[in-house]
C-alpha positions as CSV (number, residue, x, y, z in Angstrom):
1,X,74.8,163.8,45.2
2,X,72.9,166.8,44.9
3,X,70.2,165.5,46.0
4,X,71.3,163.8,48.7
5,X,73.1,166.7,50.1
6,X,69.6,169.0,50.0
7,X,67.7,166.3,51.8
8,X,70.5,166.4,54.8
9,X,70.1,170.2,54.7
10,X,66.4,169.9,54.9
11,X,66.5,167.3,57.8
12,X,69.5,169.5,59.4
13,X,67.3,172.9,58.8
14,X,64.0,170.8,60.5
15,X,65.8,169.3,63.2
16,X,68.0,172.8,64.3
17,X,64.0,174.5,64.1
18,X,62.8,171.7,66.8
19,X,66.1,172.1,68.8
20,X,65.4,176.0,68.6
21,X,62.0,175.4,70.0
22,X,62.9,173.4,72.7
23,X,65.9,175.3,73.7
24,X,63.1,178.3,73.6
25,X,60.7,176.3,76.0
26,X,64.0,175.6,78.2
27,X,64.7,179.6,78.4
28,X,61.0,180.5,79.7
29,X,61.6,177.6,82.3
30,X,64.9,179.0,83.1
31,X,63.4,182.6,83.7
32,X,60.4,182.1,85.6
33,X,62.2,180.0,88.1
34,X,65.0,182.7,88.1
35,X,62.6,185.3,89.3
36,X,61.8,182.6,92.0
37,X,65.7,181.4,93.1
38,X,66.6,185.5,92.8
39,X,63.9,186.6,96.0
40,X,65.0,183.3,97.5
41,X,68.7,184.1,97.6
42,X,68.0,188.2,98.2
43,X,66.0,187.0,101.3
44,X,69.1,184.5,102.4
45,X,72.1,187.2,101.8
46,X,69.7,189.4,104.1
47,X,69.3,187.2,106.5
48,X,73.5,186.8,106.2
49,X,73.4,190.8,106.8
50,X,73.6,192.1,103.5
51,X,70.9,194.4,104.5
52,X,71.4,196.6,100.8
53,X,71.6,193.6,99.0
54,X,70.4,193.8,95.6
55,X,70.6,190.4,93.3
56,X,68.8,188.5,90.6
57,X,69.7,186.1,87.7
58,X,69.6,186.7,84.6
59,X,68.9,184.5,81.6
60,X,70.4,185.7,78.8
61,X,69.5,183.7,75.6
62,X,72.0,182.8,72.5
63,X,69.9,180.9,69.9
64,X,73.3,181.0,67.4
65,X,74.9,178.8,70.4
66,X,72.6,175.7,71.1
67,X,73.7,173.0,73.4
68,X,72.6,170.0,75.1
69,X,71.1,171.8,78.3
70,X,70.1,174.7,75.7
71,X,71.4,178.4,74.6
72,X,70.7,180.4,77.4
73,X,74.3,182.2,79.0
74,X,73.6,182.8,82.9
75,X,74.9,185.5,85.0
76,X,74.5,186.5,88.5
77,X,74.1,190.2,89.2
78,X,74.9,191.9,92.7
79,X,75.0,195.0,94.4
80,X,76.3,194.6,98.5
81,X,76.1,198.4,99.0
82,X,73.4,200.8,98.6
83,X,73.9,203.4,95.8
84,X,76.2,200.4,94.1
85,X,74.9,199.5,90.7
86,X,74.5,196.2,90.9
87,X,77.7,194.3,88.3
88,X,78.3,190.4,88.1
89,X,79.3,188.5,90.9
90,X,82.7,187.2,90.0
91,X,83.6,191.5,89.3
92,X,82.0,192.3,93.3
93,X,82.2,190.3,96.1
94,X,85.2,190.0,98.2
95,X,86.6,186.4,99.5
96,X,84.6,186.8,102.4
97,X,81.1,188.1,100.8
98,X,81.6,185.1,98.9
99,X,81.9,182.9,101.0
100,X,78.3,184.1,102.4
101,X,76.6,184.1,99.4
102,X,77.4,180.8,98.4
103,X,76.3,179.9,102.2
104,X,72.8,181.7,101.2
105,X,72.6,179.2,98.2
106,X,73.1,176.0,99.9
107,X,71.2,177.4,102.1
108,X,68.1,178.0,99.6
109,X,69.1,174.7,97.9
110,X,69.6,172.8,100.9
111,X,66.7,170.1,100.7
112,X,67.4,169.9,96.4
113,X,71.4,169.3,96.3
114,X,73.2,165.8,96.3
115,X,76.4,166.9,97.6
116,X,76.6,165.2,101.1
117,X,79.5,167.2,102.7
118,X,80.3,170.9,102.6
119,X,83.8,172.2,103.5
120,X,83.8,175.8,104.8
121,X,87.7,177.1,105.1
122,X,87.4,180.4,106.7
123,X,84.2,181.0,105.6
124,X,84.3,183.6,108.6
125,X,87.0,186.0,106.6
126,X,86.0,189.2,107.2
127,X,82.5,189.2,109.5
128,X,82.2,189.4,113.0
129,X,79.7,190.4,115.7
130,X,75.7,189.8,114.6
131,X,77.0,188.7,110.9
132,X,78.8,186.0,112.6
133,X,76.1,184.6,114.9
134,X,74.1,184.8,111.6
135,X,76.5,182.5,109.6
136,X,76.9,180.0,112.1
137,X,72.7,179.8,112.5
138,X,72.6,179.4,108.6
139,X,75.6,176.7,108.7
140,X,73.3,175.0,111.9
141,X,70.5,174.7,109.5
142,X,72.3,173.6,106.5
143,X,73.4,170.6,108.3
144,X,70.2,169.1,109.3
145,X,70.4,168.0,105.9
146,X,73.9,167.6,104.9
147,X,77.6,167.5,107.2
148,X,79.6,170.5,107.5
149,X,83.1,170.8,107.8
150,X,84.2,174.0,109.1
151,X,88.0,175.7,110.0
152,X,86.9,178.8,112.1
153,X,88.3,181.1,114.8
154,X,85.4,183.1,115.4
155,X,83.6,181.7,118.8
156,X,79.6,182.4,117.1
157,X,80.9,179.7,114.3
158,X,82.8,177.2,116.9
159,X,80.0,177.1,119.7
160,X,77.3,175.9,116.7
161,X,79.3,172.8,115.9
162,X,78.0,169.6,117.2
163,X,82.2,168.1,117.2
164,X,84.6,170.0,118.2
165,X,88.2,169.3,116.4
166,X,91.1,171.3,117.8
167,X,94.2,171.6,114.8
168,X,98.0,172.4,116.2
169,X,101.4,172.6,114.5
170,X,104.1,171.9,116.6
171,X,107.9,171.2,116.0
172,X,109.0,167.9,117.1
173,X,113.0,166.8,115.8
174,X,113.5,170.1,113.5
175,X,109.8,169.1,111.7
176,X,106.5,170.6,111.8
177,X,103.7,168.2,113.0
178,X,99.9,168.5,113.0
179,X,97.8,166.8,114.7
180,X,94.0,167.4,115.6
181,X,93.1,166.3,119.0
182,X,88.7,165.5,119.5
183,X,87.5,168.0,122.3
184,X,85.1,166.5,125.1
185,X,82.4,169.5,126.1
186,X,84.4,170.9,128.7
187,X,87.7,171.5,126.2
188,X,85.5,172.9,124.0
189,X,84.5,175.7,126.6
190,X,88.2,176.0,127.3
191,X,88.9,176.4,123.4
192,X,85.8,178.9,123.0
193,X,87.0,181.1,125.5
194,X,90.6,181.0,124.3
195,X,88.6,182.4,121.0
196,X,87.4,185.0,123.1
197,X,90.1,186.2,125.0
198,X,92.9,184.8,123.7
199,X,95.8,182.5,125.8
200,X,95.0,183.6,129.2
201,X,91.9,182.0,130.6
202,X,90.0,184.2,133.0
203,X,86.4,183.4,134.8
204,X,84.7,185.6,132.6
205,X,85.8,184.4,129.2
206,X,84.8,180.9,130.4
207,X,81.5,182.2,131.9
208,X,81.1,183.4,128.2
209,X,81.8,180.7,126.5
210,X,79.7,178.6,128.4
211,X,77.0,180.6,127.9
212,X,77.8,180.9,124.4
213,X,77.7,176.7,124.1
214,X,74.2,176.6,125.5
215,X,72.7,179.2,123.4
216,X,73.9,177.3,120.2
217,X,72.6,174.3,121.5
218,X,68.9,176.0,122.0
219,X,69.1,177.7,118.8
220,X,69.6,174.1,117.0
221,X,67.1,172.2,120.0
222,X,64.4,174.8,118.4
């Protein structure tokens, strides 16, 4: 028995060693591409109008905890405000920074990714103006490769899509009812503009909502 038992701790002690090693090889694979993904991602959240953005990965390694895809424990650090020090994501970003940064990773991981269908829910919480034209050019270029399903109510989103779905509740016999009703291009300029200025249609919102349709429709020609 004895001896049985001290060859299954030497085969246990060899085979934990070459686990170790290869968990080891794993981590400096892990860190060099983190360097990598990091300025990827810092140069997305930019371009999403985190101007102050400071982010990177970090690859934290627990040889005491070896696993099937290794030991290292990874952690996302970011700062959104200049003078902020940077703290892991999940302690930082708001509902709508969230929803940004994990636009700026699909964006970065667009072409590597097998998830064929992306659902944005509000992803325009929070943003408007420029950062809003910017979300709706990185959801445009995210679904060259992949389709997007977004709920907005920000115009810059809506006037990128290339279907327009228009959702109502009404109450028919004491019951609410939704139904979703496909827009043909001139409802969708009616449905812009109603973005724009609200219920009462004027000349001008619908001049700008046209104009805002063609100019997402050149941004994704180009």
């Amino acid at each position: 028995y004895e001896i049985y038992r001290n060859e299954v701790l030497q085969r246990l002690g060899q085979t934990r060693e070459k686990l170790l090693k290869l968990c080891g090889k794993l981590s400096d694979i892990r860190k060099k591409c983190a360097k990598k993904l990091g300025k990827e991602l810092k140069q997305a959240l930019r371009e999403l109008n985190f101007e102050e953005v400071h982010f990177e990965i970090l690859v934290n390694p627990c040889p005491e905890m070896p696993a099937s895809d290794g030991y290292d424990d990874i952690e996302f650090i970011i700062s959104t405000n200049k003078g902020e020090a940077p703290k892991p994501l999940n302690q930082v970003a708001s509902g709508g920074e969230l929803s940004r940064i994990m636009l700026a990773f699909k964006t970065v991981l667009a072409d590597k990714d097998d998830i064929q269908t992306l659902i944005f829910d509000e992803i325009d919480t929070g943003v408007s103006g420029r950062t809003a034209q910017k979300v709706a050019e990185k959801m445009a270029f995210i679904a060259k490769t992949h389709q997007i399903i977004c709920i907005t109510h920000l115009p810059q989103i809506a006037a990128m899509a290339d279907n327009h779905f228009l959702i109502e509740k009404n109450t028919e016999q004491q019951k609410t009812v939704t139904t979703i009703t496909t827009l043909d291009d001139k409802h969708t300029i009616c449905e812009i503009a109603r973005l724009i200025g609200g219920a009462k249609m004027t000349e001008a919102t619908w001049t700008a909502a046209k104009e805002l349709k063609e100019q997402a429709n050149i941004y994704k020609e180009n």
